[in-house]
VOBAZA-977270 format. One record per residue (C-alpha): residue number from 1; x, y, z. Coordinates in steps of 0.001 Angstrom, whole numbers, plus 524288, in hexadecimal, padded with zeros to 5 digits. Each point is the difference from the previous one (the first is absolute). Example, Ala and Ser with C-alpha at 12.3 -4.5 7.8 and 13.67 -1.06 7.14 Angstrom:
! VOBAZA-977270
+------+-------+-------+-------+
: resi :  east : north :    up :
+------+-------+-------+-------+
:    1 : 8300C : 7EE6C : 81E78 :
:    2 : 8055A : 80D70 : 7FD6C :
+------+-------+-------+-------+
END
This chain:
! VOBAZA-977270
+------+-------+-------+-------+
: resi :  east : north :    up :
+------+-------+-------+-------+
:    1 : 80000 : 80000 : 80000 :
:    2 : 804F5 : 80D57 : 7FDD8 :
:    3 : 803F3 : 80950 : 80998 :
:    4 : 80553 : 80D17 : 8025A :
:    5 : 80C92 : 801B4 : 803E7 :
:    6 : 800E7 : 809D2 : 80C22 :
:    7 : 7F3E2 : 80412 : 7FC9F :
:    8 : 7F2B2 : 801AC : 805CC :
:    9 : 7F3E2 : 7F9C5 : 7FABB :
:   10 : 7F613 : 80A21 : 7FE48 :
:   11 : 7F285 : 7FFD2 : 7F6FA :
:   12 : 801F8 : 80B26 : 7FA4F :
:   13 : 7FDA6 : 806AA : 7F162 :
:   14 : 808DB : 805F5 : 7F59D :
:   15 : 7FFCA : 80F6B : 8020D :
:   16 : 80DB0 : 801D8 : 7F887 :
:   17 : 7F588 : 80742 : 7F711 :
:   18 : 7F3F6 : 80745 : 80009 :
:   19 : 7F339 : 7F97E : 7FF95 :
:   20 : 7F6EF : 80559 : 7F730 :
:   21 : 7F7BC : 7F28F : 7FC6F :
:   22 : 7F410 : 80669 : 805E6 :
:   23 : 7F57C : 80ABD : 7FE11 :
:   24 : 7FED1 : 80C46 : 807E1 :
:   25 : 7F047 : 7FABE : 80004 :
:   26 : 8088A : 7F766 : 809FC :
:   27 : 80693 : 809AD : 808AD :
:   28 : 7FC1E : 7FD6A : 80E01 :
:   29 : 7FC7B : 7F1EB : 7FD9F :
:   30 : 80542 : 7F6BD : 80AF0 :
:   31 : 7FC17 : 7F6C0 : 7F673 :
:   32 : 8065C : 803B1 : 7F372 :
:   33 : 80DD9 : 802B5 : 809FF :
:   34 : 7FE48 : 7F227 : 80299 :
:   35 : 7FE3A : 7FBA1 : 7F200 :
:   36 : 80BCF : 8081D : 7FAC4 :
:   37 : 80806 : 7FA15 : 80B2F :
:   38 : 7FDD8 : 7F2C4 : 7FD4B :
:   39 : 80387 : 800FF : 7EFCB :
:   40 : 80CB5 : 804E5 : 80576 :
:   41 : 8037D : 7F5B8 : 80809 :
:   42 : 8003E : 7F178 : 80337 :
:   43 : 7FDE6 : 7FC62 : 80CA1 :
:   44 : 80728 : 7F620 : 807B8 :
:   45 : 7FA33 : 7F324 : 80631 :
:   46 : 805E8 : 7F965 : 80CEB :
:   47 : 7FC5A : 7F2D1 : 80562 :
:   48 : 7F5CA : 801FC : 80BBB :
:   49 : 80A18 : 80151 : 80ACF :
:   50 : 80803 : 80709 : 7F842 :
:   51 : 80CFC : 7F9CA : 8008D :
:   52 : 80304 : 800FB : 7F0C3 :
:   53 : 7FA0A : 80387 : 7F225 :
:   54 : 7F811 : 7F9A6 : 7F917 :
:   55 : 7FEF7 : 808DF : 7F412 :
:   56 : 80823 : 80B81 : 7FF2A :
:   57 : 7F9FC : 80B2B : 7FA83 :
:   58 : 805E1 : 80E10 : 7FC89 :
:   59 : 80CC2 : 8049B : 80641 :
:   60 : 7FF38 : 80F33 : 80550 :
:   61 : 80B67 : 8086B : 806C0 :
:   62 : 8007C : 80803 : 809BE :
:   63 : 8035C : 80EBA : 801F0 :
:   64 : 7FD70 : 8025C : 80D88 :
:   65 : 8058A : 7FCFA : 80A9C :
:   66 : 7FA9F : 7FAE7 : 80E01 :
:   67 : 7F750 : 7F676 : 7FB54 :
:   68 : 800F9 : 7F4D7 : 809C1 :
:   69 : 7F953 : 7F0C9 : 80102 :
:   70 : 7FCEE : 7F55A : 80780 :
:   71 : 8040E : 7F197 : 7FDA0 :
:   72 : 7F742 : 7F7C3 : 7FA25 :
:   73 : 7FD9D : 7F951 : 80E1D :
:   74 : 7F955 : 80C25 : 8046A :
:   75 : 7F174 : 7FF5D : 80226 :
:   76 : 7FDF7 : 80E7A : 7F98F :
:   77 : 807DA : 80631 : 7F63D :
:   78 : 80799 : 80C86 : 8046B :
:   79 : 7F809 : 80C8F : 7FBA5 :
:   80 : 80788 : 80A21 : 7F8C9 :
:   81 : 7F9E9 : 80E75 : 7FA93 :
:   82 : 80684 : 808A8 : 7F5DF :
:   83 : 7FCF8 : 80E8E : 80272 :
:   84 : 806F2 : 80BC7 : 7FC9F :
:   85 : 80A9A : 7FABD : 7FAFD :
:   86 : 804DE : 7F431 : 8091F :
:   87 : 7FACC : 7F43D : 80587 :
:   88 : 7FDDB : 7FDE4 : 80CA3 :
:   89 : 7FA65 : 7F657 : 809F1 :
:   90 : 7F0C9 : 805A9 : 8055C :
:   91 : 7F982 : 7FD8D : 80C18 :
:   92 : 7FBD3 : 7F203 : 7FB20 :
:   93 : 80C3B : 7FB14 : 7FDC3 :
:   94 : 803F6 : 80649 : 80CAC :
:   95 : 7F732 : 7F9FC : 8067F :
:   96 : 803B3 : 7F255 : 7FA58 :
:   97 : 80DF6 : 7FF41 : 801CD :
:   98 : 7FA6D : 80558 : 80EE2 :
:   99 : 7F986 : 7F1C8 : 7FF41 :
:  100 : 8083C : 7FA63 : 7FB34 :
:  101 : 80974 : 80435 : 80B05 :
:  102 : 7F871 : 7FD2A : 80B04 :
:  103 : 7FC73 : 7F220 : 7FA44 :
:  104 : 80EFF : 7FCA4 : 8008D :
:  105 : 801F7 : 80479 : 80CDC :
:  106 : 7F51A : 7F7CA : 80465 :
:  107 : 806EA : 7F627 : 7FA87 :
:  108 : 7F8F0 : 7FE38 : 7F30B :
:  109 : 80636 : 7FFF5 : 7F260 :
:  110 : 808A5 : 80B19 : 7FAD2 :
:  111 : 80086 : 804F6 : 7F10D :
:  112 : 80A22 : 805F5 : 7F77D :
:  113 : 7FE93 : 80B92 : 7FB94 :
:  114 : 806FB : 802EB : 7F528 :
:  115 : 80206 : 81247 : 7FACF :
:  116 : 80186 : 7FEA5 : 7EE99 :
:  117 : 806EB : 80B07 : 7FAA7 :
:  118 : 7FE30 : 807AB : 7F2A0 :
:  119 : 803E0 : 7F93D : 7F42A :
:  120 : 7FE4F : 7F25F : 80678 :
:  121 : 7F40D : 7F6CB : 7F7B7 :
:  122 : 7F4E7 : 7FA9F : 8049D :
:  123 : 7F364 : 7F809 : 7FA7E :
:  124 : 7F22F : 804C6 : 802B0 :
:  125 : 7F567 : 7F65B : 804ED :
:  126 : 7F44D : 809D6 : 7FEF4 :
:  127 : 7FB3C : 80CFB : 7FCD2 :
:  128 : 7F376 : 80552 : 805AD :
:  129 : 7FB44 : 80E37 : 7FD41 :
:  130 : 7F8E2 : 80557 : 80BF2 :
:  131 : 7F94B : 80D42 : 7FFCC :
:  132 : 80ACF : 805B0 : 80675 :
:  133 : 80C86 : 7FA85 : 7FAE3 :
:  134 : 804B2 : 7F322 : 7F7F7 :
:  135 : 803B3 : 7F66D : 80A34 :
:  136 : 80BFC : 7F511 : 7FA55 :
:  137 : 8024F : 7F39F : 80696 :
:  138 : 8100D : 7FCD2 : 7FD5B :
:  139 : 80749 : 7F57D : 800D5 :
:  140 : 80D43 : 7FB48 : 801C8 :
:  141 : 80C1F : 7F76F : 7FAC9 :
:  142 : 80603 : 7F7FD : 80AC2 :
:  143 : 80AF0 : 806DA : 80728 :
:  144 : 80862 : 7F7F2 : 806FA :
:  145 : 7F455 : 7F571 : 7FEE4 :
:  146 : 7F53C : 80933 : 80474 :
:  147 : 7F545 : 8063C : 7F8D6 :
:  148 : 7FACB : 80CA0 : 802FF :
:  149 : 7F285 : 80505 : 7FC8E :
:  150 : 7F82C : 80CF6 : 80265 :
:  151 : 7F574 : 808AE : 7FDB1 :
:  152 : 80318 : 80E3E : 7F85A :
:  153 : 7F550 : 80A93 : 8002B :
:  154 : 7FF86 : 80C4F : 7F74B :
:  155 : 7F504 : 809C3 : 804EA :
:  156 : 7FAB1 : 808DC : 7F71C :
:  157 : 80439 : 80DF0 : 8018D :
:  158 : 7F088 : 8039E : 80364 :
:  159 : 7FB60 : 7F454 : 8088B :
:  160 : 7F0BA : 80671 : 7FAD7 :
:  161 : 8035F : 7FE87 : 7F134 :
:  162 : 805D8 : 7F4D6 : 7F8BA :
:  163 : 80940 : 80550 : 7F4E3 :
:  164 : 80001 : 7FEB3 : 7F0D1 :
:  165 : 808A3 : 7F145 : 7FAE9 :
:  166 : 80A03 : 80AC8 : 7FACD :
:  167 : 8028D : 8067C : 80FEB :
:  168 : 7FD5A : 7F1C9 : 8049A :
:  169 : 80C16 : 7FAFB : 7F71B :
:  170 : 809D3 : 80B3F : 802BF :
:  171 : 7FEAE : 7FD9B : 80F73 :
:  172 : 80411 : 7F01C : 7FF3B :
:  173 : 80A05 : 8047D : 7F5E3 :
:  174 : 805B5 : 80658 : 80A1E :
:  175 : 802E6 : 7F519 : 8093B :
:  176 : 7FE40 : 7F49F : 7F5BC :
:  177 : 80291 : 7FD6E : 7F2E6 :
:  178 : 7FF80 : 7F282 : 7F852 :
:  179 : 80DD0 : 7FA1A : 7FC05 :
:  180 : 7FDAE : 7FC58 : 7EEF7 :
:  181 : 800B1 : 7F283 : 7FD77 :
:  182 : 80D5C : 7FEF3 : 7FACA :
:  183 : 806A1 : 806B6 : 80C75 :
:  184 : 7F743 : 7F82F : 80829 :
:  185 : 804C3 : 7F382 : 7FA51 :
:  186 : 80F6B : 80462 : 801FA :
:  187 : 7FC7A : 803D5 : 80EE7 :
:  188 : 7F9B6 : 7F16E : 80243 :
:  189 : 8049A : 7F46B : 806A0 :
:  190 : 8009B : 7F48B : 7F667 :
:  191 : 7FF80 : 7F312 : 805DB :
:  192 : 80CBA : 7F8F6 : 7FE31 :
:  193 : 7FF2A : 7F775 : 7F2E6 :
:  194 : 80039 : 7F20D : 80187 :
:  195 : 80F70 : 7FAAD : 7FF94 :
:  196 : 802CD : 7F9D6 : 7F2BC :
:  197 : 80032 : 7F1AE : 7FE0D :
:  198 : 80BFF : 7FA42 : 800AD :
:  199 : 8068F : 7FD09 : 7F37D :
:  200 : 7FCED : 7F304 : 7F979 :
:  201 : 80AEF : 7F612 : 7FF87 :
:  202 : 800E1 : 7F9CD : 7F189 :
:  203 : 7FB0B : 7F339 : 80049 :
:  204 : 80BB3 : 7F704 : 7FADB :
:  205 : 7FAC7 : 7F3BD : 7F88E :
:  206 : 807BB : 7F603 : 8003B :
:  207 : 800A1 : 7F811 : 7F1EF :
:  208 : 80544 : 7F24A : 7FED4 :
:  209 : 80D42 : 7FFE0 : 7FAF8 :
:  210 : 800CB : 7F597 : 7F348 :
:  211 : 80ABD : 7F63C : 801BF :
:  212 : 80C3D : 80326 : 7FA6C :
:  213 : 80562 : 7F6F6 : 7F5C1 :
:  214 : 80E12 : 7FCAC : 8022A :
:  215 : 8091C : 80730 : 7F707 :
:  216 : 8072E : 7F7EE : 7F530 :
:  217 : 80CD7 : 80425 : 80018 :
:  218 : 8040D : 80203 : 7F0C4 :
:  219 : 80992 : 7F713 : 7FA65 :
:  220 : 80F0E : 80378 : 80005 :
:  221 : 80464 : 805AE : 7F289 :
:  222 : 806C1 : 7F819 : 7F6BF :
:  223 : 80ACC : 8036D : 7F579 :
:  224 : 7FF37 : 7FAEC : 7F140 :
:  225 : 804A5 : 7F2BB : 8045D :
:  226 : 7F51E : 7FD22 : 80B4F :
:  227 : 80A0D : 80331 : 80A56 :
:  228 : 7FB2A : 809B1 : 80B43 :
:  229 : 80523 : 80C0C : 80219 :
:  230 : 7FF6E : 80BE7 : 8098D :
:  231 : 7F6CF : 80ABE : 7FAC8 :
:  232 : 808CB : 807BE : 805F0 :
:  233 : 80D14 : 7FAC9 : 7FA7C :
:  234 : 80911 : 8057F : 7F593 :
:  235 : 7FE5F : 7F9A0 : 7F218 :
:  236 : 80D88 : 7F4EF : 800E0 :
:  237 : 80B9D : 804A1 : 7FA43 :
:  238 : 80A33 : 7F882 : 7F9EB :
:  239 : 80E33 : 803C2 : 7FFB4 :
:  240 : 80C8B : 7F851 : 7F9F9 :
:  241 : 8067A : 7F836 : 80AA6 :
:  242 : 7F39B : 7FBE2 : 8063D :
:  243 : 7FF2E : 7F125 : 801F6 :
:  244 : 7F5BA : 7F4F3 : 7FC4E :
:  245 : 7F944 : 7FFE9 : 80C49 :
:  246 : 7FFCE : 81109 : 80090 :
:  247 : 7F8B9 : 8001F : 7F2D4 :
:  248 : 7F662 : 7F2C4 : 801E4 :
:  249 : 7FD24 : 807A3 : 80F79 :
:  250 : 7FAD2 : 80C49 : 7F806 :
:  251 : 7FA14 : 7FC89 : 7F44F :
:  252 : 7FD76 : 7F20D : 804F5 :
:  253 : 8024F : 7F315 : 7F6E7 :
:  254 : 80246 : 80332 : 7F29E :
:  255 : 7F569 : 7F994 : 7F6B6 :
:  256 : 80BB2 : 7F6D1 : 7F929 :
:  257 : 80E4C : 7FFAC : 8006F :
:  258 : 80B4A : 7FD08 : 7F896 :
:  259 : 80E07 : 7FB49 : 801A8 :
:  260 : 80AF0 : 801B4 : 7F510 :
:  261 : 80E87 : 7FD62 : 803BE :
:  262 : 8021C : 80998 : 80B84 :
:  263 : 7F545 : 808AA : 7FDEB :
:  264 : 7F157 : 7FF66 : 8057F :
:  265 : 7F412 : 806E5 : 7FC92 :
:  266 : 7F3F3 : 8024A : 80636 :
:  267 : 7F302 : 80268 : 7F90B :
:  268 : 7F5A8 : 8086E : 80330 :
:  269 : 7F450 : 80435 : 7FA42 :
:  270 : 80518 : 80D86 : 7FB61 :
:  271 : 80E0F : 7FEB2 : 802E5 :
:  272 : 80DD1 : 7F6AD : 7FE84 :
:  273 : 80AC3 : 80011 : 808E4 :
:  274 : 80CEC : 7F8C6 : 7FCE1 :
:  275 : 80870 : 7FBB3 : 80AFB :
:  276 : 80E46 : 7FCF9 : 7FE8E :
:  277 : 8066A : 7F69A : 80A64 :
:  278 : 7F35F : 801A2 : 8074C :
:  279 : 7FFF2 : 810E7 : 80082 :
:  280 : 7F6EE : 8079E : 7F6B1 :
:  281 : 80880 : 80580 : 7F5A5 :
:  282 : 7F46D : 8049B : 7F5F2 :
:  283 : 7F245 : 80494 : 800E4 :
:  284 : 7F7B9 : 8003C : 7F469 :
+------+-------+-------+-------+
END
């Protein structure tokens, strides 16, 4: 529910402007003051003992000091009465906090009182238009956990003749004016927002893994005679001087051979080598 911060609740009406909405046929009209007051404003409803809001209506502001309440506990509201300029506390509400006094010292229950200052916001609970004044019944936001509410009378300057909606308007102006909408919204207590959910873990789905199929390991390399050989290792070299064995351990067993007198030769598929007394003394 919204609330006002360090404000007072009062049922009050916008008078930031003139009102003009009515006829002088209405001048005079306690009726047609009533009427004009209640297109101004939107009064404020409170649970029946008045320990919070039920639905909060317009927001007005003060500009007068001296205005003072009781808590919410209180059987009677405190009265208050704007005249000539100030507000002040009359014989009624002397004579209640009187009451009230005596009660506690005969032991009964005690009531905070609580003075509102100008410039502080309140809501407003009800306006009734009396032949001699408009009487407001305010209301407050909890301070330090206690609600305030009282009663605020404005007499008419001629207690025998009830003014025109235009004099009516300037004399609440003075002491109350409604807070627009947008301001009203910035001065409010929001209810703390809900905390956000916590984040969502990802959901990890677990697949079956297909069996692996055992690598083959590739066959070794062979050379042009079906001998393996390092993929790695430098093509064979022959050299003059090199023996049987050094040649047949590189390019492997030669496809046929040959033997005349001293000399021996070695045949590969792409290549002869002649050996004399058992060395290689020609390549071709």
């Amino acid at each position: 529910m919204a609330q006002v911060r360090n404000s007072c609740v009062l049922a009050l009406f916008a008078f930031s402007s003139p009102f003009s909405l009515l006829s002088a046929a209405q001048s005079g009209d306690p009726a047609a003051i009533q009427r004009n007051l209640n297109s101004q404003i939107q009064t404020t409803t409170t649970t029946a003992d008045r320990s919070d809001i039920v639905n909060p209506g317009s927001v007005v502001e003060l500009h007068k000091d001296g205005l003072t309440m009781y808590a919410v506990t209180a059987p009677l509201p405190q009265s208050n009465t704007y005249k000539n300029g100030k507000i002040s506390q009359g014989a009624g509400g002397f004579g209640k906090e009187l009451l009230f006094t005596m009660a506690a010292q005969g032991g009964g229950d005690t009531y905070p009182m609580r003075r509102f200052a100008a410039g502080e916001r309140c809501w407003v609970t009800g306006i009734t238009v009396q032949n001699d004044g408009v009487l407001f019944r305010l209301y407050s936001d909890p301070y330090d956990d206690i609600r305030y509410y009282g009663n605020l009378k404005i007499p008419f300057p001629n207690k025998k003749e009830v003014p025109s909606v235009d004099v009516a308007s300037q004399m609440v102006a003075e002491v109350l004016t409604v807070v627009p909408p947008d301001d009203q919204g910035s001065q409010q207590q929001q209810e703390p927002a809900p905390p956000p959910p916590p984040p969502q873990r990802p959901v990890q789905v677990q697949r079956p893994v297909p069996p692996q199929r055992p690598v083959q390991p590739l066959p070794p390399a062979r050379n042009s005679n079906g001998y393996a050989a390092p993929q790695s290792a430098a093509p064979p070299t022959i050299t003059l001087g090199q023996t049987r064995e050094q040649v047949a351990a590189a390019f492997g067993q030669p496809l046929r051979t040959a033997v005349i007198g001293a000399k021996e030769m070695f045949f590969y598929k792409d290549m002869k080598v002649t050996f004399t007394n058992g060395k290689v003394s020609n390549v071709e």
